[in-house]
N, C-alpha and C positions, 0 to 999 in steps of 0.2 A: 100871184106868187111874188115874193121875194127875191130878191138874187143875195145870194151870200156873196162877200168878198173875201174872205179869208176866216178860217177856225181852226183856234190855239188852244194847246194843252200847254198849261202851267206847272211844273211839278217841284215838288219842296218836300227832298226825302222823310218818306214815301210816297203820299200822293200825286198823281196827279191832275191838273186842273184844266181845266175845259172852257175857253174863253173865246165867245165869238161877236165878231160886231158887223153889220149890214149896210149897204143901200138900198132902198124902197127902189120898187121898182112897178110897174102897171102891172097889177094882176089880169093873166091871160084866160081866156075864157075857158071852159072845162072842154077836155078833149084826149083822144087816146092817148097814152103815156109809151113815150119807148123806153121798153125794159130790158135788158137782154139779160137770159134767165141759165144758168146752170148747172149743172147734178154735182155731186160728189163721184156715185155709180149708178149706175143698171142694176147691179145684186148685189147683195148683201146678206148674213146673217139675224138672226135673230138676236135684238137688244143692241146691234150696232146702229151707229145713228146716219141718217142720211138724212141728206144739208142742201138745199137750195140755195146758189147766192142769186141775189137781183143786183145787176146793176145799172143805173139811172143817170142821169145828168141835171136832172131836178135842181134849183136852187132853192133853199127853204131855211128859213126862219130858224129848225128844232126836227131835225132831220129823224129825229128820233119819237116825235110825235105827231109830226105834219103829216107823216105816211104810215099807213095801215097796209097788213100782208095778213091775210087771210086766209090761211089755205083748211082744206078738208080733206083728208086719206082715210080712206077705202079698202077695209079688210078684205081677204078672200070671202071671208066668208057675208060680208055684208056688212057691216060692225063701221062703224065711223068716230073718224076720231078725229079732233078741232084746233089747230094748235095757232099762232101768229109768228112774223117776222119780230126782228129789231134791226134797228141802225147798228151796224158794224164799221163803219170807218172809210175808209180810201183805196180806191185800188190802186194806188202807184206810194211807194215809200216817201216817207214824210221825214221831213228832217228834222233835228235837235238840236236843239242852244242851250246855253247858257246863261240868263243875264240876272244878276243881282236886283235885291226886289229891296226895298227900302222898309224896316220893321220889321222883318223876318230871319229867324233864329236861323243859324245851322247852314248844310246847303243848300246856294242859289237854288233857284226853280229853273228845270227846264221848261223848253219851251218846244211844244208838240205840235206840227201845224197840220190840219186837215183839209189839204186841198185835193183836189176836189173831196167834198162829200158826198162820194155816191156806190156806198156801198152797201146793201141792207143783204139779210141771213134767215131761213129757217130751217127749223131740226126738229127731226122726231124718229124715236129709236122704235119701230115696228117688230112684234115677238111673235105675229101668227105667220104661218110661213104659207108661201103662195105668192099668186103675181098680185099687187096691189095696184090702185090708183092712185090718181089725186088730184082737187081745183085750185088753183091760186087765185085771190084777187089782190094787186097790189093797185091802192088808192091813195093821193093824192090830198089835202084839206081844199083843195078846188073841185074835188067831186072826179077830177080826171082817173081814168084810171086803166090797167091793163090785165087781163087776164090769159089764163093758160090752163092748161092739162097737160098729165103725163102718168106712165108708170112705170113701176120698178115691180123686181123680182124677190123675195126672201124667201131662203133657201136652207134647208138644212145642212150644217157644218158637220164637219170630220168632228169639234169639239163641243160639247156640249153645254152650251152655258145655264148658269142657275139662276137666272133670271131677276125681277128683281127682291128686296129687302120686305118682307110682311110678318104682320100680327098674326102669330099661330091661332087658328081657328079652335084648336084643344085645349091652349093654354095661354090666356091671354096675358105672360108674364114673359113670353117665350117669344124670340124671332125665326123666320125662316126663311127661305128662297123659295120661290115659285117652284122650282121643281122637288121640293119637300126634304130637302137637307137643311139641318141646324144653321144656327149662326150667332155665333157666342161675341156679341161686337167688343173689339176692344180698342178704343179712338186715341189720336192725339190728335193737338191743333200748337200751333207758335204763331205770334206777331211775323206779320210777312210784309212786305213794300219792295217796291224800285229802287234802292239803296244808292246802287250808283246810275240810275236812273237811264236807262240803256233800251228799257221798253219791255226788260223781261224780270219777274220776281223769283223765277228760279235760280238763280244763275249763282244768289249770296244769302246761299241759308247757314246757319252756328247748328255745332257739335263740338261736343264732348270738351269746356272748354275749362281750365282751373278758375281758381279764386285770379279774382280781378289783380291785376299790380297796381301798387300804390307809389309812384312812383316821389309825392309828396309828404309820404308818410302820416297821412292826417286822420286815417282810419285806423280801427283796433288791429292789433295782432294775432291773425290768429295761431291756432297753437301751432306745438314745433311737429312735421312729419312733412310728407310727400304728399299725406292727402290732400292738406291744408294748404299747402305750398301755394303763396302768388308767381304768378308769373303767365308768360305768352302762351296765346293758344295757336290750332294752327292753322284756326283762321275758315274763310268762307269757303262752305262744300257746295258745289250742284244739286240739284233738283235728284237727276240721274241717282247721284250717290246716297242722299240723306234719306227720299224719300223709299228710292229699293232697300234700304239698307233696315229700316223700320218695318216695310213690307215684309220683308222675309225673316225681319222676330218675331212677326205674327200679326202687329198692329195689322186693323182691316179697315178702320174706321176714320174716316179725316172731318173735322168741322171746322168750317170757314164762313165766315159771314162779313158782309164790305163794312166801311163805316166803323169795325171794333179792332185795332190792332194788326190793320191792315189797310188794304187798297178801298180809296173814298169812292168809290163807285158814283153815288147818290148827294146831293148836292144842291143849293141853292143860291143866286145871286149869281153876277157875270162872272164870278170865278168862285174856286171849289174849296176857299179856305172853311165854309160853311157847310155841315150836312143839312143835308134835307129833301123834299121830293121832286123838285121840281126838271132837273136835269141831272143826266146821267153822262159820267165821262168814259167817253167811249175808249180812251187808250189803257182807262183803268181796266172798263168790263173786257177785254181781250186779253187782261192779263188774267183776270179770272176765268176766260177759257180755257191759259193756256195751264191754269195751276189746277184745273177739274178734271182736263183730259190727263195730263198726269198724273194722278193719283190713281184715275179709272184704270191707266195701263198698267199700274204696281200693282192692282187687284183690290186697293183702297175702295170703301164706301163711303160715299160723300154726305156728311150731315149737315143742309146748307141752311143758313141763316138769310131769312132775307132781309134785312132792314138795320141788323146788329144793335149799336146805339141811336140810330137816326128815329127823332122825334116824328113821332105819327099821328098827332092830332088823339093822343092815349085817352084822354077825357072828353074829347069833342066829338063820341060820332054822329052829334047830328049835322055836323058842319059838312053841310054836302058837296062844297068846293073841295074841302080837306080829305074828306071820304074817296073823291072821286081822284083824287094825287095818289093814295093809296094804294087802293084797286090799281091805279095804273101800275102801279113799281112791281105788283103782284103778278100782274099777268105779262108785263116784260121778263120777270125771274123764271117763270115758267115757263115761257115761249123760250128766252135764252140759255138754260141753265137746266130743265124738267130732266134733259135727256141723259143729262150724267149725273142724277140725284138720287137721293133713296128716303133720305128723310128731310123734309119741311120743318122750319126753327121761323115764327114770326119776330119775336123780338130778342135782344138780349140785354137781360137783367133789367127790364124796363116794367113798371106796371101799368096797365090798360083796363081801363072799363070793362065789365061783363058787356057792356052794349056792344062796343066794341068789334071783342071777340063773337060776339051775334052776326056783326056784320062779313068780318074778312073770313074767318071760318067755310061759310056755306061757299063762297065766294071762291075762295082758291079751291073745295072743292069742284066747285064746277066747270073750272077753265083745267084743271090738271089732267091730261089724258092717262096720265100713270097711277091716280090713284096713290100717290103718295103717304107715309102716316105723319099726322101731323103732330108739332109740338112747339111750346113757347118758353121766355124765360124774362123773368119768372114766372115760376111754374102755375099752372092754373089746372091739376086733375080733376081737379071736380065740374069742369067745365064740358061740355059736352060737343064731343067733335076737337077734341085735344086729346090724341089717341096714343100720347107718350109721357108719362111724368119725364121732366127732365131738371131736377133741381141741381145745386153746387154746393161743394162742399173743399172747402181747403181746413187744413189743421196739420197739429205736429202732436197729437196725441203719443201717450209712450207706447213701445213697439208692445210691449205685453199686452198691451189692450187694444190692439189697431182690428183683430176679429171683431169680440165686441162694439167696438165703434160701430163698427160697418152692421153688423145684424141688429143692431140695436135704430138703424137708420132703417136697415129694411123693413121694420116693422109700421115706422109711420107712411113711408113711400110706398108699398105697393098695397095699401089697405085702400084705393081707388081704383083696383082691379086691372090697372093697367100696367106697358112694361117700364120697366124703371131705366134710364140713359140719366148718369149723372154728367151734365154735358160740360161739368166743370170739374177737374176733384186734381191736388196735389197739396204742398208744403203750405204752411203759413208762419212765420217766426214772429210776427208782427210787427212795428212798427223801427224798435230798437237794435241797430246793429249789434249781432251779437255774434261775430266774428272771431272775437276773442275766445267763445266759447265750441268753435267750430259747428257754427250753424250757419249755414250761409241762405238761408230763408227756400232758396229752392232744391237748397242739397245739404244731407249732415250726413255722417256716417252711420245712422240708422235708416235713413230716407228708403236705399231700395230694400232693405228687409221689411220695412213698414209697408211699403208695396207692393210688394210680392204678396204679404196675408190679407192686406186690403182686395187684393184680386181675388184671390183665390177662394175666402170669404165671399166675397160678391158673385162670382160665378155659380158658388153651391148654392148661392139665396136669389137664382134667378134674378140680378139685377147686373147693369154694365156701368165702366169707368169711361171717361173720353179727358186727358189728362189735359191741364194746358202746361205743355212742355216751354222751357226756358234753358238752355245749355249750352251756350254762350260763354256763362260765368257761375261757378257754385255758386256765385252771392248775385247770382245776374238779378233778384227780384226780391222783396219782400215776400212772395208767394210765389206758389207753380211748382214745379219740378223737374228739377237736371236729371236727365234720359242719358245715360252711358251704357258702354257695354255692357256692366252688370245688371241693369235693368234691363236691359235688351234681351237678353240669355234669359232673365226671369218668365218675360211675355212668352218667350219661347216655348218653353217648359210648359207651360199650364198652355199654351196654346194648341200644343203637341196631346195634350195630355184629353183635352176637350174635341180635336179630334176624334176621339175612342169613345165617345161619348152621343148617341142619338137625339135626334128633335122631340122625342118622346119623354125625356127624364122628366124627373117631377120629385121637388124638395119631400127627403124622410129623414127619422129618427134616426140617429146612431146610439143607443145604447152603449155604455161604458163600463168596464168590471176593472178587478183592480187595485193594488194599495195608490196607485197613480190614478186612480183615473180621475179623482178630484182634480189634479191639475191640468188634465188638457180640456179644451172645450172642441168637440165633433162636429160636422157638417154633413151630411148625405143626400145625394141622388139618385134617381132611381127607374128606371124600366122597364119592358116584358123582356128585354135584353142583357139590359147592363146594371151593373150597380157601382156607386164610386162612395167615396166618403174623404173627408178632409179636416187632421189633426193640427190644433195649435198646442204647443207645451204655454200656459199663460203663466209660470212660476217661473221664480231666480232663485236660484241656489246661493248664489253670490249676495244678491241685493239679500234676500234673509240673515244673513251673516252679518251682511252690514247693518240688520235694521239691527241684530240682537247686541250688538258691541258698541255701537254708537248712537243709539236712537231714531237712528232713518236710514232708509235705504239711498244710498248716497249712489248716483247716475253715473252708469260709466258704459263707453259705446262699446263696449269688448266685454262687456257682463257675462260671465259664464251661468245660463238657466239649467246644469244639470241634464241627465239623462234620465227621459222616460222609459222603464222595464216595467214587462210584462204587462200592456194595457189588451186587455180583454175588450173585442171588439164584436160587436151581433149586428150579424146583417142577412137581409132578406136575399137569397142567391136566384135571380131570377131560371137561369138555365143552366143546367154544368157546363161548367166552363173551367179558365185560370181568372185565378187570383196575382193581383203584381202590387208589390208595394214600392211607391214611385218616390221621387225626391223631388221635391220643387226648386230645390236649388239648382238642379242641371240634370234633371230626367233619369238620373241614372234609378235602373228596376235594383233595388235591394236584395226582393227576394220572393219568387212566383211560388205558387202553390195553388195545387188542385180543390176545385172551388163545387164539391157535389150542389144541385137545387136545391133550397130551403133555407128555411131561417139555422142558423150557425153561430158559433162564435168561434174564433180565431184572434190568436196574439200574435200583435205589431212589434214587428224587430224595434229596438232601440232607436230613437230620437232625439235630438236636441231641442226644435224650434218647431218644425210642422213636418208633415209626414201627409202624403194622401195614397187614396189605394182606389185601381179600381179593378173590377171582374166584367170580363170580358172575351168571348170567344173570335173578336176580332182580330186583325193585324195589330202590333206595333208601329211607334212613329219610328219614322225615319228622315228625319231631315232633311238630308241631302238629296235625297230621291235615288240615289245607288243600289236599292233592292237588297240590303242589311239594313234589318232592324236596328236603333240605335242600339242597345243593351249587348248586339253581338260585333259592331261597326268600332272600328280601334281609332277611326276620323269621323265624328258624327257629322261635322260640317265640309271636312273635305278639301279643307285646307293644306294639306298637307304636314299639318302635325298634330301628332298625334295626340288623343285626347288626356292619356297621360301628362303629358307636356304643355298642355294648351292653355292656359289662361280664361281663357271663354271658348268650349268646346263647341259652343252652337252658334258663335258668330264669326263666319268663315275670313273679314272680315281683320279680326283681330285674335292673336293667340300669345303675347307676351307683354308685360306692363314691367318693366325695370325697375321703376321706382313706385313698386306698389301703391300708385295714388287714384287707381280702376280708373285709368284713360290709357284704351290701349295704346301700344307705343307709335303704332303707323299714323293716331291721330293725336300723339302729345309731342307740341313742340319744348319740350324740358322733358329730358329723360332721367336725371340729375336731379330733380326739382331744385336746383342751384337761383330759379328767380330768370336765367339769362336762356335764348334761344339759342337751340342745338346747330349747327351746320353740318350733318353726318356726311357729306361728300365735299365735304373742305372746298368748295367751291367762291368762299368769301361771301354768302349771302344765305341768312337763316333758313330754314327748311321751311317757317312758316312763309316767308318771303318769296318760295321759287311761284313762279309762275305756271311751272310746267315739270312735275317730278319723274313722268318716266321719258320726257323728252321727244313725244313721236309727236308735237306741233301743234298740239291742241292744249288751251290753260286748261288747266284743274277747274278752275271756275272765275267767276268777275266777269267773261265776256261770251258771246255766244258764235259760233255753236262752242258748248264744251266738251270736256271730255268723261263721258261716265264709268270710264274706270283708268282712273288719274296714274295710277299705282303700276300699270301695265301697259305698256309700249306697244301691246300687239292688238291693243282693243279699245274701240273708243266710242261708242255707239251699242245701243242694248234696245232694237224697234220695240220689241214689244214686250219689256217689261220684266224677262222672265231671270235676269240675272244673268245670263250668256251673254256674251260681247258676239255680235253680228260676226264679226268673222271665222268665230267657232260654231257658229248656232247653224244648224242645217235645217233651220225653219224660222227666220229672223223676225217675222212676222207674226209668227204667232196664231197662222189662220187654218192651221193641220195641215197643208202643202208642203213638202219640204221645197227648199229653193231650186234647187234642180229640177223639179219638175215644174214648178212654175216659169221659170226660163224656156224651157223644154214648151209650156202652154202658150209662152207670149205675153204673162202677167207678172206683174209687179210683186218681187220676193220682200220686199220691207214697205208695201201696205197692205195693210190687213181687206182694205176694200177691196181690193184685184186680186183675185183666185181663179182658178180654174173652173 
C-alpha cells in the first residue's frame, strides 16, 4: 500500500478540483482490514434509501478505486439484489482557501483538503417490505479485506409511496408509477456550481431576473416598458426556495448530469481542469448528493445523465483499457446515485458508435438493481435497449404555429414506438442580439404563451418537455428559457388539469363543426373513464388586417387573434358524467355541463387563444389542498389574496407585479423599472443587497444553513419538503407521525428514518 500525505480539491467557480500527491511506502502484506461499519437505521419504509458508511484508515493511492464494497441484500422473499460502495470523503471537516492559480480566468480556486481519506458509502432503496438482509465485502487492491452481515426492517408506512418511474406496459408512449398511477413528466434543469465555493450548490440559485444592466451602454436598447426594463435583480434564492417553489407549479421532473453546465465530477490529470474518466472529485460528487436528495424531497424525479459532455472513448469500443474507464464511471453512478434516479441519460449531445451502445447498454443493465429506463443524447431510438427517445429542440417559432410545431415533431419522434422526453426544449433567438427588438433569446413577450401550447400540445400527443431553464436575465442566453411566475401558473394549470386525467388515456380525433372551426386545430384524449381535448385558435384577426392594408402581416406581441364562436365539438363520452371547459391560462372552469355516454357534439364558450375541456366524474383540482375545489375557492393558492386581486392566483408565492414587467414584486428588485434598486424599508441598503429580509438570523441565501422561507420571521426550515415551515407543520418529517407522537415514542420528529 501507499500512504497518502495529503488530498486537495481545487475549485475555480464552479468546479471543483481534486489534487493529490504521495509517499511510496512498503506495501504491507494482505490481512484483515479494520473497518468500522454503520447503518443510517433499523426500519425504514419502502423506496427510502438505507446507507452503510465504512470507515477505514487505509492510505491509498485513488481511494476511490483501490477499494471495492461489495454488498448483496436479501429480499423477504428471497430475491437478491447487487449493489457497490464509493469513496465518500473524510470524516472530520476539511478546511478551505483561497489562493490564486496563475492563467486562470475569474475566481481564485479553492482549496479542498481531504485528510484523512477514509470515508467510503453504500445505498440501496429496498420496496419489498419484510425484514431483510445483507453481506458486505469491503476489499482493499492488496487482496485485504473485511466483511460483515446485518439486517434491517421495511415496513409499511402510514403514506403510501408510488414507487418508482416506468414504461406503461399498455402503452409504450405512456409513464407510470409502480403502483399504476399516471405520470405526465414535466422537467427543468439550469447550470448549477459552487459559485462562492462554500462546498454547497444550493445555497445561490437565479430567479425571476430582468434584462441585464448595461451599465456601459454598448448593447442595443431595448424597447421602452417595464418588461424590457434593464436593471437589478434580486439576486441568489436557496435550493429551499427555488426548487419548492417549482415543485409546487407542478414541475416533477429534474435533469442533471456532471461535466455539462455544472459540477466536474469526472476528470483527468492531477487536477480537474480536464474532464475525463479517470478520477472523480469527491467534494464535487457530494454536492451531487446533496442537489439529488433535494429534489427527491420536493417530490422532483430525477433524470440523471451520467457522463454529460465527458469524452467516452465514443468510436473506440474496442479499446479495452477505455472500455474498462467506462464501465467503471457506470457502476460508480449506480452504486452512488441508482437510489434517487428514475431515468438513465448516457451521454449528452455526444455521438457514439452502435458498438458502443452494444457494449454499455447490457452493462448498466446488469449492475442496476432498479431496472431503470434508459436513454442517450443524442438520440439513438432505434437502438435497442434505449428505451426513451430523448431528442432537443430550441426555437422561437411564431406563437400561431407553436401547436403544430410540436405535433408535427411528434410525428417523427414517437414512430420508434417509444416514450418521447424531449430532454432539451426552450427559446433560441440566435446568434444576433436582438434586444432592440425585445427578444432576449431566453425570454420575449410571447415566450410563456408559446409554452404554455408547446405543453399542452405535447401532453395531448403523449410526449414530455424537460426545459433548460435560464432566469437570471431575459437576455441571460442566446437560448433556453426565463421561468417566471407566469410560466409557473401555466405548468400549474395543465398540471392540475392532467391530474383529472388516468394512466389509461390514449390520443383520439376531435372532430370540428363550425363557421370557425377552420381556424382552431383540436387535440384529444381519451378512456373507459375520461375524455379531454385541447383547442388552439391558430388565426389573427389583426395580423389579416395587416396582411390586407399593407402587404404582410406585420408582428406585434399584443396581436389581437379575434374570438372563437360557436365551435362544434364531437366527442366520444365515455361514462356520464360532467363536462368542464377549462382555461389554460389559470384553470379557471368556464362553464360545466352535463355530459350523457356516447358520441355527442357540444359548443365551446368563446375563446381567444386555446381552450381545453375535459369530462370527468372525478374531483376537481384544488391547489392548495383546503378541500375547495378551485372553481368554488376565492384564494386558490391561499395566500391570502384573493383570486380576484391576485396577479398569479396559483403561485402562493407572489400575487402583485407593480410595474407590470411578470416578475412578481416579492422577487423584483425595481418596482419602478426606473434601472435603480428599490430600498422599501429605507434602511440604506437595497432590497437586493439585505442579507436577511425577514430578520430572524438566518440569510436568505449565499451561506448555509439558510433560510427556506426568507420572507417570514416565524419559519425557517421545511424537513420534508411539503411547503410547511417546521414550526407550523405537525408532522415536519413527513413520515405520517405527527411530531407529538413521535416525541411521545422517543423518535426523531424531522427524520424521516426514526418513526415509531
Amino acid at each position: 500500500m501507499r500512504k497518502l500525505k495529503r488530498c486537495l480539491v481545487f475549485s475555480a467557480c464552479p468546479p471543483l478540483l481534486l489534487f493529490c500527491w504521495f509517499i511510496p511506502a512498503t506495501a504491507a502484506p494482505a490481512k484483515a482490514l479494520d473497518v468500522h461499519v454503520t447503518r443510517n437505521t433499523d426500519k425504514l419504509m419502502p423506496y427510502q434509501v438505507f446507507e452503510l458508511t465504512f470507515q477505514h484508515d487505509g492510505k491509498y493511492a485513488s481511494p476511490a478505486w483501490d477499494v471495492t464494497i461489495a454488498l448483496t441484500f436479501t429480499s423477504p422473499t428471497g430475491k437478491k439484489a447487487k449493489v457497490g460502495g464509493f469513496f465518500y470523503g473524510s470524516s472530520k471537516p476539511q478546511k478551505v482557501a483561497v489562493e490564486p492559480r496563475a492563467g486562470v480566468r475569474g475566481t481564485p480556486p479553492a482549496i479542498w483538503t481531504c485528510d484523512p481519506a477514509d470515508l467510503w458509502k453504500a445505498r440501496y432503496a429496498p420496496s419489498e417490505t419484510g425484514q431483510w438482509s445483507f453481506e458486505y465485502v469491503f476489499r482493499n487492491e492488496a487482496g485485504a479485506e473485511a466483511t460483515g452481515s446485518g439486517t434491517f426492517a421495511v415496513v409499511e408506512g402510514r403514506l403510501r409511496p408510488r414507487g418508482w418511474v416506468r414504461i406503461s406496459r399498455d402503452n409504450p408512449y405512456r409513464f407510470v408509477f409502480e403502483d399504476g398511477s399516471a405520470y405526465f413528466p414535466i422537467g427543468y434543469q439550469h447550470g448549477i456550481g459552487d459559485g462562492n465555493q462554500n462546498g454547497s450548490v444550493l445555497d445561490g440559485l437565479a430567479m425571476d431576473g430582468p434584462f441585464r444592466p448595461d451599465p456601459a451602454g454598448t448593447r442595443p436598447r431595448p424597447p421602452a416598458g417595464a418588461m424590457f426594463a434593464r436593471g437589478p435583480s434580486m439576486g441568489i434564492q436557496n435550493g429551499d426556495v427555488k426548487i419548492g417553489r417549482y415543485a409546487r407549479a407542478g414541475f416533477n421532473m429534474w435533469r442533471f448530469s456532471p461535466n455539462n453546465a455544472g459540477m466536474k465530477v469526472l476528470y483527468t490529470g492531477p487536477v480537474a481542469w480536464e474532464s475525463g474518466l479517470d478520477r472523480v472529485n469527491y467534494k464535487e460528487a457530494q454536492m451531487v448528493d446533496e442537489l439529488l436528495q433535494m429534489t427527491r424531497k420536493y417530490g422532483l424525479r430525477n433524470f440523471y445523465g451520467i457522463f454529460g459532455y465527458t469524452k467516452v472513448f465514443n468510436d473506440q469500443p474496442d479499446n479495452r483499457e477505455g472500455m474498462d474507464k467506462v464501465r467503471r464511471i457506470i457502476k460508480y453512478s449506480v452504486d452512488r446515485w441508482g437510489a434517487y434516479v428514475d431515468l438513465w441519460q448516457f451521454l449528452n449531445e455526444q455521438h457514439a458508435d452502435a458498438r458502443w451502445y452494444e457494449i454499455v447498454i447490457p452493462y448498466l443493465e446488469s449492475i442496476d438493481p432498479y431496472d431503470h429506463p434508459i436513454t442517450t443524447s443524442w438520440e439513438r431510438p432505434e437502438l435497442p435497449g434505449i428505451e426513451v427517445n430523448a431528442p432537443h429542440w430550441y426555437g422561437n417559432e411564431p406563437e400561431l404555429v407553436s401547436d403544430q410545431m410540436t405535433a408535427d415533431r411528434v410525428r417523427s419522434t414517437k414512430k420508434f414506438g417509444k416514450p418521447v422526453v424531449y430532454g432539451e426544449q426552450g427559446n433560441y433567438r440566435g446568434r444576433e442580439d436582438r434586444s432592440a427588438e425585445g427578444v432576449g433569446g431566453v425570454s420575449d413577450p410571447g415566450s410563456a404563451r408559446r409554452m404554455r401550447v408547446r405543453c399542452w400540445t405535447a401532453m395531448f400527443n403523449e410526449i414530455s418537455f424537460i426545459f433548460w431553464e435560464t432566469s437570471y436575465a431575459k437576455d441571460g442566453h442566446v437560448r433556453n428559457l426565463w421561468i417566471g411566475p407566469q410560466e409557473r401558473q401555466y405548468i400549474r394549470v395543465m398540471q392540475d388539469f392532467a391530474s383529472l386525467l388516468d394512466r389509461d388515456v390514449r390520443v383520439v380525433e376531435v372532430p370540428l363543426s363550425g363557421a370557425t372551426a377552420g381556424d382552431v386545430r383540436a387535440y384529444g384524449l381519451r378512456s373507459d373513464r375520461c375524455a379531454a381535448a385541447y383547442f388552439h385558435h391558430h388565426t389573427c384577426q389583426q395580423c389579416r388586417k395587416a396582411d390586407d392594408t399593407e402587404g404582410r402581416a406585420r408582428h406585434t406581441w399584443s396581436h389581437d387573434r379575434g374570438q372563437v364562436h360557436g365551435l362544434g365539438v364531437t366527442i366520444d363520452v365515455p361514462t356520464s358524467s360532467t363536462g368542464y371547459w377549462y382555461r389554460p391560462t389559470d384553470g379557471a372552469i368556464v362553464a360545466p355541463f352535463a355530459a350523457e355516454a356516447g358520441r355527442r357534439t357540444v359548443t365551446a364558450p368563446p375563446f381567444s387563444i386555446d381552450l381545453a375541456l375535459i369530462v370527468t366524474a372525478g374531483d376537481l383540482p384544488d391547489t392548495d389542498g383546503d378541500g375547495t375545489a378551485n372553481h368554488l375557492d376565492a384564494d386558490d393558492d391561499n395566500d391570502g389574496v384573493p383570486d380576484a386581486r391576485d396577479a398569479w392566483p396559483l403561485e402562493r408565492e407572489e400575487w402583485a407585479d407593480a410595474d407590470a414587467d411578470r416578475i412578481g414584486d416579492n422577487l423584483d428588485a425595481d418596482l419602478d423599472a426606473d434601472g435603480k434598486a428599490d430600498d422599501r424599508n429605507n434602511n440604506g441598503t437595497p432590497d437586493c443587497d439585505e442579507q436577511d429580509w425577514d430578520g430572524d438570523g438566518l440569510p436568505n441565501a449565499g451561506a448555509i444553513p439558510w433560510d427556506a422561507f426568507p420572507r417570514d420571521p416565524k419559519e425557517w426550515r421545511d424537513t420534508d419538503g411539503d411547503g410547511t415551515g417546521d414550526n407550523a407543520d405537525t408532522d415536519d418529517d413527513g413520515d405520517g407521525h405527527t411530531d407529538a407522537d413521535e416525541k411521545k415514542a422517543g423518535t426523531d420528529p424531522q427524520n424521516p428514518l426514526s418513526f415509531p
